[in-house]
C-alpha positions in Angstrom: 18.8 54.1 41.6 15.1 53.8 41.2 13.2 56.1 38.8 11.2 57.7 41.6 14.7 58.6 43.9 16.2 62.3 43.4 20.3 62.1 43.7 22.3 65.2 45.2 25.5 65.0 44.9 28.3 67.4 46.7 29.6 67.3 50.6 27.2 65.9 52.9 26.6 66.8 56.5 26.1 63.7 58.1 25.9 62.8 62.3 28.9 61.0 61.3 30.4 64.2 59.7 30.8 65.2 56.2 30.9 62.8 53.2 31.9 63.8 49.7 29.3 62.0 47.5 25.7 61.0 47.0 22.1 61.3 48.6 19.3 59.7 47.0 15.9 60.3 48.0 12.3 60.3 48.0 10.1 61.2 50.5 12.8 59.7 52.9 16.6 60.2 52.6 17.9 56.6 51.0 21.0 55.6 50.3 24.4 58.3 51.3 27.4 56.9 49.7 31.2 58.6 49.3 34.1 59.3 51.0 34.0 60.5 55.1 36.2 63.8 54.8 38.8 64.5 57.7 38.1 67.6 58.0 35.4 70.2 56.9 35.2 71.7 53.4 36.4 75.2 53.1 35.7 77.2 49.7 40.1 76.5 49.4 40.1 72.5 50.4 37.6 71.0 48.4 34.7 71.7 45.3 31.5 71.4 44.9 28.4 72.3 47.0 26.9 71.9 50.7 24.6 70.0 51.3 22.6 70.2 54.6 19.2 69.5 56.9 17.0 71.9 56.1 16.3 74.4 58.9 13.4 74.2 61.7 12.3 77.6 63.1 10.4 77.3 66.7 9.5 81.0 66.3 7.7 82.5 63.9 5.1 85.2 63.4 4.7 85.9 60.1 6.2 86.6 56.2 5.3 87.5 52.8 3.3 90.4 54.1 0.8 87.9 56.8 0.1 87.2 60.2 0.1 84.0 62.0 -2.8 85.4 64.1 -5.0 87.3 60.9 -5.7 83.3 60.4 -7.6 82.0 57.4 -5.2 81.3 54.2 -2.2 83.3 55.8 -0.5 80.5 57.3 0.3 78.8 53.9 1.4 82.2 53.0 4.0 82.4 55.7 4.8 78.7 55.0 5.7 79.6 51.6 7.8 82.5 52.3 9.8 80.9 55.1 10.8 77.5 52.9 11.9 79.5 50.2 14.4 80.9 52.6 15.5 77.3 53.5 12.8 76.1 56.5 11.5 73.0 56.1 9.6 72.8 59.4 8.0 75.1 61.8 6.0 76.4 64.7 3.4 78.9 64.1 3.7 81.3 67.0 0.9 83.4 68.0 0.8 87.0 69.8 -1.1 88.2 73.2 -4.9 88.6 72.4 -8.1 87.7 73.7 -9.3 84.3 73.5 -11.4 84.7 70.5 -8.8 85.7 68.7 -6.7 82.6 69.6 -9.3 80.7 68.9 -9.4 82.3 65.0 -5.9 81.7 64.7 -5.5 77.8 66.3 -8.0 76.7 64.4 -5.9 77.6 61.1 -2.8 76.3 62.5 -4.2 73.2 62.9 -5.8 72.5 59.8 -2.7 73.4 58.0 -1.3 70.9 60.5 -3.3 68.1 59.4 -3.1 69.1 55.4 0.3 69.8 54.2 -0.2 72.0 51.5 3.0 71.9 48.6 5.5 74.3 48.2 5.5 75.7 52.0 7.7 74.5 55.1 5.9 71.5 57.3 4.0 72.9 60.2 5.1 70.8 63.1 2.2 73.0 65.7 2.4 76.0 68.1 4.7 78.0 69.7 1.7 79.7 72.3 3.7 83.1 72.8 1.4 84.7 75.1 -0.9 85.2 77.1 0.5 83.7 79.8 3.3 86.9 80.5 4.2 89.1 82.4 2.4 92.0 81.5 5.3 94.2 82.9 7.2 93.2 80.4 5.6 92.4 76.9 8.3 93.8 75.0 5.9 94.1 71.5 2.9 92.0 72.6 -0.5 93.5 73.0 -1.8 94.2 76.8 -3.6 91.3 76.9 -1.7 89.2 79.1 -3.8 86.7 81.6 -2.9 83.9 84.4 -3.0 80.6 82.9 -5.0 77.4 84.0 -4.7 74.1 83.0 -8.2 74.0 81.3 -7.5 77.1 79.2 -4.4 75.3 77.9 -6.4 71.9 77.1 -9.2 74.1 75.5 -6.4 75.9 72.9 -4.9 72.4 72.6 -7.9 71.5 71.1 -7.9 73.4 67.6 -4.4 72.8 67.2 -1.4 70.8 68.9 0.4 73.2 71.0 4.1 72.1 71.2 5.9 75.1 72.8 4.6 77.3 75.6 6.0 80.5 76.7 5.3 81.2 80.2 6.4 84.3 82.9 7.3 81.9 86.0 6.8 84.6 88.6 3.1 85.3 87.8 1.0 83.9 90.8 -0.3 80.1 90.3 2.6 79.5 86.9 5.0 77.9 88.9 3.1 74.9 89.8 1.3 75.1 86.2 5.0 74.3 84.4 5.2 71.1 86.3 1.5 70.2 85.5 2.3 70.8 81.8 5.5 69.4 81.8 3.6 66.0 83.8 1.0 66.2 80.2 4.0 65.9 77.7 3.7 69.6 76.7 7.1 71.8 76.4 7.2 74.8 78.5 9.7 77.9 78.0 10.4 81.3 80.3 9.8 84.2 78.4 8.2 87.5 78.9 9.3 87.8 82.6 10.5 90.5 85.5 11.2 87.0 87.3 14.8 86.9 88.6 17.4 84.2 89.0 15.8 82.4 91.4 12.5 82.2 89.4 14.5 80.9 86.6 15.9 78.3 88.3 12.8 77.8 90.2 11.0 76.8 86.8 13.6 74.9 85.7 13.4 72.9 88.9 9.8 72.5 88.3 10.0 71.6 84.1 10.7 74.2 82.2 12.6 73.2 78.8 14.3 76.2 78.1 14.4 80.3 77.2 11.8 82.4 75.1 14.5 84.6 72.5 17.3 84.9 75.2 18.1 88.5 76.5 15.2 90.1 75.2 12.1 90.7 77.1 13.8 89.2 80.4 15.7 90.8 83.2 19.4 90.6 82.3 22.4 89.8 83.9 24.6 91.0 86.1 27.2 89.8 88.5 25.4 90.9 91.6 22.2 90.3 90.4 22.5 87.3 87.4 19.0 87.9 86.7 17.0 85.8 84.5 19.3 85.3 81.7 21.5 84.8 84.1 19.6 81.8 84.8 19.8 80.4 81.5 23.8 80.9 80.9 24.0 79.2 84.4 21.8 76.3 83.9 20.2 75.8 80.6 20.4 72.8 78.5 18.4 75.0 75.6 17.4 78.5 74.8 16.5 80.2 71.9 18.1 83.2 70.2 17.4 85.5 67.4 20.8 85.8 65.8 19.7 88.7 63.4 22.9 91.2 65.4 19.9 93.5 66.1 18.6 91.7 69.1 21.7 90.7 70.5 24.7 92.1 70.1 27.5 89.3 68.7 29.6 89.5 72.0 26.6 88.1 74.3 25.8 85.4 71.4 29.5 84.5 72.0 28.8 84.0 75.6 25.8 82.3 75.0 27.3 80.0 72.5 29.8 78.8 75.6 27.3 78.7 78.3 24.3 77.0 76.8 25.1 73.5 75.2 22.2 73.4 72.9 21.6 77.0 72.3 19.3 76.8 68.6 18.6 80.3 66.6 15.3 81.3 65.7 13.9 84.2 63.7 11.0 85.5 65.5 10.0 86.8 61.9 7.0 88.7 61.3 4.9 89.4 58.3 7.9 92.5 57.5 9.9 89.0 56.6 10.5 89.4 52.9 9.0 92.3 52.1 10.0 95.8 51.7 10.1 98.6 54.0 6.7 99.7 55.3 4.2 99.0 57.9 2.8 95.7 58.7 0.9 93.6 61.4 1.6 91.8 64.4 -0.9 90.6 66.0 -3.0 93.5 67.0 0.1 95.8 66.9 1.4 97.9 63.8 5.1 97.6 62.8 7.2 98.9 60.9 10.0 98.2 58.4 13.2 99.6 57.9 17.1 99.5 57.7 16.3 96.2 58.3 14.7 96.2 61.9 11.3 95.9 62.8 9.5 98.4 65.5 6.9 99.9 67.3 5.9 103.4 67.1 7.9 104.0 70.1 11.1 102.4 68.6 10.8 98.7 70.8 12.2 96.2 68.6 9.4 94.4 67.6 10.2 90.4 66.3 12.6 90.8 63.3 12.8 90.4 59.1 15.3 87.2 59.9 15.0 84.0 57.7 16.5 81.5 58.8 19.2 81.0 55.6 20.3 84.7 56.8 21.2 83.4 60.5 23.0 80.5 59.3 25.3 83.4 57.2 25.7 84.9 60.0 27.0 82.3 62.9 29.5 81.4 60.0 29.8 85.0 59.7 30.9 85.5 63.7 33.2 82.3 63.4 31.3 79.4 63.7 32.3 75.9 61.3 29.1 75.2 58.9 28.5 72.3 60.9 28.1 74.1 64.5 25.9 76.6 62.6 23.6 73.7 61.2 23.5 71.9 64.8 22.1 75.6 65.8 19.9 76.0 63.2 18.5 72.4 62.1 19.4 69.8 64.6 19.1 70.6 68.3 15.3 72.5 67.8 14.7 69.1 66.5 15.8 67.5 69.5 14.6 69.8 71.9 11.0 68.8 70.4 12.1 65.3 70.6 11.7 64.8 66.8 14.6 62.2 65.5 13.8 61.9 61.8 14.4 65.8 61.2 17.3 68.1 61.7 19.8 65.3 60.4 20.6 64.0 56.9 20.4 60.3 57.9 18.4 57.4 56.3 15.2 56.8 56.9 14.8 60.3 57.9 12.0 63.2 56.1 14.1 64.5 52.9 14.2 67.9 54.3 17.2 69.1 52.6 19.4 72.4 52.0 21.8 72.7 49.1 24.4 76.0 49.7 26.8 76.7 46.6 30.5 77.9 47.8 29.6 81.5 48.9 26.5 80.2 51.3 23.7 81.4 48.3 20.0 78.9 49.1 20.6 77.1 45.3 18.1 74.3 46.2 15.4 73.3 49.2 13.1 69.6 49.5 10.6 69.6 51.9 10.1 66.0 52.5 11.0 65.7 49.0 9.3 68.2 47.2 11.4 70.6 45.3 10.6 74.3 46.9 10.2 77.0 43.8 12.9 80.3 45.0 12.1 82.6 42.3 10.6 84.8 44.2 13.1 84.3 47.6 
């Protein structure tokens, strides 16, 4: 093995399934050699430790105390938070606000887009959560929800490479905007919305990708009126979910799990994220911390205190084989982006990798190689 190559050794999640071996890296994942294992390894069938694709979060606000949207220097410190907590790539997801504000906050996104700074989680662009919802239903986003155009995307584009959009498809002149989107290579999701099943599968119809946290701040279902999460359990290919059992309770993940193929877990964390109980920022909203929910004054749930090593404990928690819970929590955000060399522990592909001893505790994370401190996680 060359001098500069790291080697891992334990059982590896492969596409192929789980090997009981070696992974040498660098940058890139090398060589994976050892035995292919029949079937997965419990704590009772076999020793030593997991080893897995580190985890990609398409929804985050914030950790460590900071806002995505305060801009400036608090993007690294949300980077930093998050990959000690096992995320190895990201979206940077903004709030409802006024342009100016956007404008403050893109432009920081995407200068930590084009400079990688060490010891934080890659950021992969935008999730552009607002301002294009309904404002009947913002759920915790400011009031400052407006129609969208096609040139107000392209001028947001511009400070920073917006990769997920979150649009209400009922809102007069969206409809036609998600096909125009979809047409310019740009991902577009339903969130925020009083739209019913018929605007859901409207969108769909016309582009849309997937489903802004699923259940929450949509109209639900119901057998006589499916509503737009019906929608998505009828015909979705991908959704989101915060799997924190705050947001959704684990019967309706259950269902979700069945009905959705690709169903991928977010944590829609804010800057409460790692930090103890108190009152913190989103966006232009105050939150706050406690028994391990984030709220509003008013008690609206209000994005969460998930990381993302916390959701994978709990799908294998509720029942789920580690290797489902990585395909939920690494691999299919990947491939809804249409990213191929994350997500997967596969040569040739970015050494973003997760090393679990027996009892699911984060021992070890490599962002593209580079060995993450967790003291402080």
């Amino acid at each position: 093995m060359p001098d500069s190559l790291t080697r891992l050794r334990g059982n590896i999640l492969t596409p192929q399934g789980w090997i009981a071996g070696t992974l040498d890296f660098g940058a890139l994942i090398g060589q994976i050699d050892g035995d292919l294992l029949e079937q997965e390894p419990s704590a009772a069938s076999a020793s030593g430790d997991y080893i897995l694709p580190g985890f990609i979060d398409l929804h985050v606000h914030g950790g460590g105390g900071k806002d995505i949207m305060q801009g400036g220097s608090a993007v690294d410190t949300i980077a930093q938070l998050h990959a000690r907590h096992g995320t190895t790539s990201m979206l940077a997801t903004t709030m409802t606000a006024p342009l100016a504000e956007l404008e403050i906050a893109l432009t920081a996104i995407g200068l930590a887009c084009r400079q990688h700074r060490p010891g934080g989680a890659r950021l992969l662009g935008v999730h552009l959560e607002g301002p294009y919802l309904n404002p009947g239903k913002l759920g915790a986003q400011p009031d400052f929800a407006i129609e969208a155009t096609l040139e107000q995307v392209d001028w947001l584009a511009s400070f920073a490479p917006l990769k997920l959009i979150t649009i209400a498809p009922e809102v007069d002149g969206h409809l036609e905007l998600i096909r125009t989107l979809t047409t310019h290579g740009m991902l577009v999701q339903i969130g925020h919305t009083l739209g019913n099943y018929e605007d859901g599968v409207a969108a769909l119809n016309h582009g849309a990708a997937g489903f802004t946290h699923l259940f929450n701040a949509m109209s639900g279902f119901h057998h006589r009126e499916p509503g737009m999460a019906g929608a998505a359990m009828a015909h979705a290919e991908y959704a989101e979910l915060i799997p924190d059992l705050l947001h959704v309770h684990p019967g309706a993940i259950r269902a979700a799990l069945r009905a959705i193929p690709r169903l991928y877990c977010v944590t829609d964390a804010t800057a409460a994220a790692g930090m103890p109980d108190g009152d913190y920022a989103l966006g232009r909203q105050v939150v706050h911390k406690c028994a391990g929910g984030v709220r509003l004054a008013d008690g609206t749930l209000a994005g969460s205190t998930l990381t993302m090593d916390q959701a994978l404990r709990n799908l294998i928690a509720m029942g789920l084989d580690i290797a489902e819970a990585s395909l939920r929590t690494s691999t299919y955000a990947a491939d809804y982006l249409g990213i191929k060399e994350r997500g997967r522990l596969k040569t040739g592909c970015f050494a973003d990798i997760l090393v679990f001893d027996r009892q699911f505790k984060l021992k070890h994370v490599y962002v593209e190689g580079e060995p993450i401190d967790l003291a402080d996680a």
